[in-house]
C-alpha positions in Angstrom: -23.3 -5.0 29.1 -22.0 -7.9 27.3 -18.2 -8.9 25.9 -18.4 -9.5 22.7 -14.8 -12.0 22.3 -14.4 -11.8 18.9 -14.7 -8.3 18.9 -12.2 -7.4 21.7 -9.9 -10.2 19.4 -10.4 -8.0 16.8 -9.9 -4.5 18.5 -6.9 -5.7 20.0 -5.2 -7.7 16.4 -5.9 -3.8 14.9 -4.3 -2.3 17.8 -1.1 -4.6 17.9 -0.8 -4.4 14.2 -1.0 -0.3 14.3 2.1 -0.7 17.6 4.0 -2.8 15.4 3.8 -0.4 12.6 5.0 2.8 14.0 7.4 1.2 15.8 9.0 -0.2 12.4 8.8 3.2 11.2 10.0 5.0 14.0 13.2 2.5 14.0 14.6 4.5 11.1 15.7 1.5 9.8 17.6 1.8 6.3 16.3 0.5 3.2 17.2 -2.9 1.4 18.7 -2.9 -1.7 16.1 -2.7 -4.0 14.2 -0.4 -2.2 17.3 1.9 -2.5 17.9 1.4 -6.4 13.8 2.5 -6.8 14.1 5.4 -4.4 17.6 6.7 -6.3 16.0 5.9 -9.5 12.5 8.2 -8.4 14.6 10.8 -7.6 17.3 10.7 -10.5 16.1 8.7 -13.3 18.6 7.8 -15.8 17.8 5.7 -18.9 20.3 2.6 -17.8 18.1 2.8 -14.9 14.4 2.2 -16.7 15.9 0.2 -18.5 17.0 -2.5 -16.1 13.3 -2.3 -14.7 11.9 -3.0 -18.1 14.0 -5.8 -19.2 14.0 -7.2 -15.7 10.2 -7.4 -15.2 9.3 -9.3 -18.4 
């Protein structure tokens, strides 16, 4: 049977990649600032709020 290198480079990138991932979502780290502001503003959205995003993204 042969080793195909690229693909055992490529199996393993994907696997380190997926590792890397749930470990940064198992850290329960916190969120950054405007992470927070979007997820408070998902889940109680004020009009101050919307509007910041509006003016802020032109």
């Amino acid at each position: 049977m042969k080793f195909n290198t690229q693909r055992i480079i490529l199996y393993f990138t994907i696997f380190v990649g997926i590792v890397a991932r749930f470990l940064q979502y198992f850290s329960n780290r916190g969120l950054w600032m405007d992470e927070a502001s979007l997820a408070l503003g998902v889940i109680n959205p004020t009009v101050p709020f919307l509007n910041h995003y509006l003016i802020s993204s032109r």
